[in-house]
C-alpha positions in Angstrom: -42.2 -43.1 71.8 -40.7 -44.8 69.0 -43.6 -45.0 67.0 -44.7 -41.6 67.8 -41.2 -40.3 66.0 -42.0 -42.4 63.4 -45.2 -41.4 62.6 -44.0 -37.8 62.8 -41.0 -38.6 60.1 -42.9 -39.8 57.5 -44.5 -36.9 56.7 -41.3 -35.0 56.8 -39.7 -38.1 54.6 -42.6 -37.3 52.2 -42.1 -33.4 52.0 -38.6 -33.8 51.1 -39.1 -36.8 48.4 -42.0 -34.8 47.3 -39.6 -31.5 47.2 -36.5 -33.4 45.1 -38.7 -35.1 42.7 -40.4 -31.5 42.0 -36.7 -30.7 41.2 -36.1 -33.4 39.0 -38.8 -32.9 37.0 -38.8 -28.9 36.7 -34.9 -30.4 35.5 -36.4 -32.5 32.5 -39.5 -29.6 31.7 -38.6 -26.6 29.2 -39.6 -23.4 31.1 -42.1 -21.3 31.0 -40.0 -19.5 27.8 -38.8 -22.7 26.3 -42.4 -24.1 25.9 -43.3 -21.2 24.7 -41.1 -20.3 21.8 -41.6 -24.4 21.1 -45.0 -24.0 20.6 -44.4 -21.0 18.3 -41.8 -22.7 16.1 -44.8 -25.2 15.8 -47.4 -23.3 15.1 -48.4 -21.7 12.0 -46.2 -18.3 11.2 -47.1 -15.5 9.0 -45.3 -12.6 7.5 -46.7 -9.9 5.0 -44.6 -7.0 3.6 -45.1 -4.0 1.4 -42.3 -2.3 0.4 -40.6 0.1 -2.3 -37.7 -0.6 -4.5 -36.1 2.5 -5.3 -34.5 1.1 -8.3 -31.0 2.3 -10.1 -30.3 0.5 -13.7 -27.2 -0.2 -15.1 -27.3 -3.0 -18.8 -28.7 -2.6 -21.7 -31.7 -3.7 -23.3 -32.4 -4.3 -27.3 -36.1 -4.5 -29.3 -35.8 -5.4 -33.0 -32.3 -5.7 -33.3 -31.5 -2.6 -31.8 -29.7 -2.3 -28.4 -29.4 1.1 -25.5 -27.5 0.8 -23.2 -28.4 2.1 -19.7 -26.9 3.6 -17.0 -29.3 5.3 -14.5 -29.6 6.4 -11.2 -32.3 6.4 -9.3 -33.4 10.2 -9.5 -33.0 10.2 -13.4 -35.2 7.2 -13.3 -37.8 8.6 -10.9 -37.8 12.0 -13.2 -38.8 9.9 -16.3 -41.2 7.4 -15.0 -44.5 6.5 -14.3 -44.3 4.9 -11.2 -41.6 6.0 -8.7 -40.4 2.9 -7.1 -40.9 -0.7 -7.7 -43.6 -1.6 -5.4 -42.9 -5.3 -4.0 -45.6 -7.5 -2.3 -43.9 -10.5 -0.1 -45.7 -12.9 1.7 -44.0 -15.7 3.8 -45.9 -18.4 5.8 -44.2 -21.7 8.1 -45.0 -24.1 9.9 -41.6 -25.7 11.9 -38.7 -25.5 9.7 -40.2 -25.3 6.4 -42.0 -22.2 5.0 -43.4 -21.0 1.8 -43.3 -17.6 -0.1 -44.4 -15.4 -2.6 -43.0 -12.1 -4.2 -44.3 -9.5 -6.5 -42.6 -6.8 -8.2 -43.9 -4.3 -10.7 -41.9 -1.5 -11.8 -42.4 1.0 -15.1 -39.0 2.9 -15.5 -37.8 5.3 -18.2 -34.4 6.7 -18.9 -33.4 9.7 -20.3 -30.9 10.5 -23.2 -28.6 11.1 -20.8 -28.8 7.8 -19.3 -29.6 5.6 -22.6 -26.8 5.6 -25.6 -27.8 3.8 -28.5 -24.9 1.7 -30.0 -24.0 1.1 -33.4 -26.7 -0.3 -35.6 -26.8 -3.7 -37.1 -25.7 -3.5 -41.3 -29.6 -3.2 -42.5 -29.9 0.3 -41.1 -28.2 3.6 -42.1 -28.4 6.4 -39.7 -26.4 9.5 -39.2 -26.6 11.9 -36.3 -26.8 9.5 -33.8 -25.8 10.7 -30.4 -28.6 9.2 -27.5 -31.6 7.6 -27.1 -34.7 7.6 -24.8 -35.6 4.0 -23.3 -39.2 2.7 -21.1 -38.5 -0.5 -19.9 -41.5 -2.0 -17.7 -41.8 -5.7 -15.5 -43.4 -8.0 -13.5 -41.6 -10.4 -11.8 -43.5 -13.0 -10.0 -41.0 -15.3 -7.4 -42.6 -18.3 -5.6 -40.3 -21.2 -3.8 -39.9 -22.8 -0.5 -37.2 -22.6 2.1 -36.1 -25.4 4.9 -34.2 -24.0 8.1 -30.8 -26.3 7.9 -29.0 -25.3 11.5 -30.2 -22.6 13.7 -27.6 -21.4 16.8 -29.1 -20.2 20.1 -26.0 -18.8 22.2 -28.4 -16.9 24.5 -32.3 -16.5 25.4 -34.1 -14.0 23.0 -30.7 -15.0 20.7 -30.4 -17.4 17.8 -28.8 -17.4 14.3 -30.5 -19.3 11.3 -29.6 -20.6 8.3 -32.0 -21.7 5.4 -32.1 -23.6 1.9 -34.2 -21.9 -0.7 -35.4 -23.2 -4.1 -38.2 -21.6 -6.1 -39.2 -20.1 -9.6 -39.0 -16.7 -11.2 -41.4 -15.2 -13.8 -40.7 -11.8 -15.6 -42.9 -10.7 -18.3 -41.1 -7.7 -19.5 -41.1 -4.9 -22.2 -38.9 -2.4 -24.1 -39.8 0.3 -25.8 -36.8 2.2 -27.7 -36.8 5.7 -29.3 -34.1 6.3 -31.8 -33.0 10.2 -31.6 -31.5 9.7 -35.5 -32.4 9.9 -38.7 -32.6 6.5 -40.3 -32.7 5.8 -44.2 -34.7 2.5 -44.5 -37.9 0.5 -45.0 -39.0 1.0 -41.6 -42.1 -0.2 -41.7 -40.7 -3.9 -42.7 -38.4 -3.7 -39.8 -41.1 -3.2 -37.5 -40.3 0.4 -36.9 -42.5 3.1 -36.2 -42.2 6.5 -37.3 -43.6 9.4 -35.3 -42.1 13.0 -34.3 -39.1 12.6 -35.8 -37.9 9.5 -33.8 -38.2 5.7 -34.4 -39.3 3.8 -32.4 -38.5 0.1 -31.7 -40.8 -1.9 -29.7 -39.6 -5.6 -28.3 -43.1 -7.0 -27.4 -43.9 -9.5 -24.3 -40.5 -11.2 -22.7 -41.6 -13.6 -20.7 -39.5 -16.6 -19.1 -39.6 -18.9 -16.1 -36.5 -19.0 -14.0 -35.5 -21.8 -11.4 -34.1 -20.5 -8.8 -31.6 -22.2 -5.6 -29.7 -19.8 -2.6 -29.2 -19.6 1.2 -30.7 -16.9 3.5 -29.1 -16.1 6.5 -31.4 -15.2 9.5 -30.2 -13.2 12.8 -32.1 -11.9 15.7 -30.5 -9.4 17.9 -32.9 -9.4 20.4 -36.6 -9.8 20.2 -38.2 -7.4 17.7 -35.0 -6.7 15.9 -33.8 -9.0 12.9 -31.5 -9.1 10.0 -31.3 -11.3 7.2 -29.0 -11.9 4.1 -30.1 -13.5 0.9 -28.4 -14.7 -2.1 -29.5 -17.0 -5.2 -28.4 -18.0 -8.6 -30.8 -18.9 -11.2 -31.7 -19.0 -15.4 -28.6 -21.9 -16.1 -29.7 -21.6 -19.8 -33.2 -22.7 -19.0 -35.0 -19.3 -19.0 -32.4 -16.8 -18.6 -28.9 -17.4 -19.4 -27.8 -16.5 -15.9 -29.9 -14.5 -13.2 -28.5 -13.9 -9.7 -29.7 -11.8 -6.4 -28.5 -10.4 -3.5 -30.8 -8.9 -0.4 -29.8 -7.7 3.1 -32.5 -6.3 5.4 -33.0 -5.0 9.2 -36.3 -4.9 10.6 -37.4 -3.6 13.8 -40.5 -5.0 14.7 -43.2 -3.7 18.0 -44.9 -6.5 19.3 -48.6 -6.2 19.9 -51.9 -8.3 21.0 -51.0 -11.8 19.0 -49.1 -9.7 16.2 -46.1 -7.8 15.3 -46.1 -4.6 13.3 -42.4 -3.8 11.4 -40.4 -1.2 9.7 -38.4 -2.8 7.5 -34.6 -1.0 5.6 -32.4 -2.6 2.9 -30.8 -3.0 0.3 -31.4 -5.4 -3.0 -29.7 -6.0 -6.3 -31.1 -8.2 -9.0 -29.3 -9.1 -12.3 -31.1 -11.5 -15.1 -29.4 -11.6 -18.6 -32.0 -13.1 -21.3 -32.3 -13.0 -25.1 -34.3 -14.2 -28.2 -34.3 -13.9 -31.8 -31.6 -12.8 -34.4 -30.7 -9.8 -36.4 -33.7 -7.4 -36.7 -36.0 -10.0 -34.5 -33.1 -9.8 -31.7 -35.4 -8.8 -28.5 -34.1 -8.9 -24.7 -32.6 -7.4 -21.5 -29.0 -7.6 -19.8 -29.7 -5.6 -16.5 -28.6 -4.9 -12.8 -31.6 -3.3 -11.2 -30.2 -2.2 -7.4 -31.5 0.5 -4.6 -32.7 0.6 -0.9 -35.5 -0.9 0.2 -37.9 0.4 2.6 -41.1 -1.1 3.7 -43.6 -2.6 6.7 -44.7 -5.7 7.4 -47.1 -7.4 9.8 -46.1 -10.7 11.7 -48.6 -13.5 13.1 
């Protein structure tokens, strides 16, 4: 009898044993959405974004000495330009905490005379009956860098806060074109003037110059499919630009489909660079805040 009850308890012995180590193990295992989002922070992540910049200007910018200053919103701009937004390419791929990007801007704005004032002109020139002037200013701006997540907070599931270091380069090739609405008593054509319709007009050439760039971004996900991010670097430090700086805030809602993500991005960005070479009539550059909404669409993978 004994043994019978035995034999009868060690199966039951087993169940149990069998039962609690299950438990201690399902204790020490990631679930089903922890192993998950682990194996997507390891894997390979992709983001691509088009978007427009609908660009307001406020600076001034000088070719051959001569300097307008600028203060346009983004309807005058759109009403004398040839494109009418900046049109921004932005491509972002990682792999754990460390990601590479790229971003393109290209942009061809002009301003009015009621939103370019020429200043007073340097000693060499004479002019009378100066009142505005009509401004093109056109760039590419070509941003590549890196970024490294430093601390990211998880409070709840579908939840987390990020925050990331970024350090990168900045190219702008750039030009300014300058009509002078004035009559101007001088050798123009030594000056690197030209003379048509009345006007004169004072061309600055290529500006091109190679910015480093360091900031922090700030990532936040609501809940899966809706993010926001803040962005904000310093760059130039006398190397290319004397100072250059950027601020960008974003939402994006994002509908998940078959292994990708398809987003609707809104923003807002506001990029300052302040560069200049030369002297007296050779005196070419830009001191500019170009700001406006952002709105674009991306694809996630």
């Amino acid at each position: 009898m004994n043994t019978e009850t035995e034999y009868r308890a060690v199966p039951a012995r087993r169940r149990w044993a069998g039962a609690a180590l299950a438990v201690a193990l399902s204790g020490l295992l990631p679930s089903g959405v922890a192993q998950a989002e682990e194996v997507e922070a390891d894997g390979w992540r992709f983001n691509a974004t088009a978007y427009g910049w609908l660009t307001s200007v406020s600076g001034n910018v000088t070719a051959k000495g001569q300097t307008v200053d600028i203060n346009a919103g983004f309807f005058d701009v759109i009403n004398n330009s040839s494109s009418v937004a900046a049109f921004n390419g932005y491509l972002e791929a990682g792999k754990g905490p460390v990601s590479v990007y790229g971003d393109l801007v290209w942009s061809s704005l002009g301003f009015s005379k009621s939103a370019a004032r020429y200043r007073n002109p340097l000693p060499q020139l004479t002019v009378s009956g100066v009142a505005n002037a009509q401004a093109n200013y056109t760039m590419t701006i070509v941003e590549v860098g890196g970024l490294y997540e430093l601390k990211r907070w998880a409070p709840s599931e579908g939840s987390f806060t990020a925050l990331d270091a970024l350090l990168g380069f900045r190219y702008w090739n750039n030009s300014v074109t300058a009509n002078l609405g004035a009559t101007i008593t001088a050798d123009l054509y030594n000056m690197g003037f030209e003379r048509s319709f009345g006007l004169a007009t004072a061309r600055s050439g290529t500006l091109q110059w190679i910015d480093p760039v360091v900031g922090l971004r700030l990532r936040h996900q609501f809940a899966p499919g809706q993010n926001v991010f803040i962005r904000g670097d310093v760059g130039g430090f006398g190397l290319g630009s004397v100072f250059a700086w950027q601020a960008v805030a974003a939402y994006t809602y994002s509908w998940q489909r078959q292994g990708y993500a398809l987003g609707a991005t809104l923003g807002y960005r506001a990029l300052s660079t302040s560069y200049t070479t030369g002297s007296g009539l050779d005196t070419q550059g830009i001191d500019l805040i170009l700001h406006g909404p952002l709105i674009g669409f991306s694809i996630r993978f």
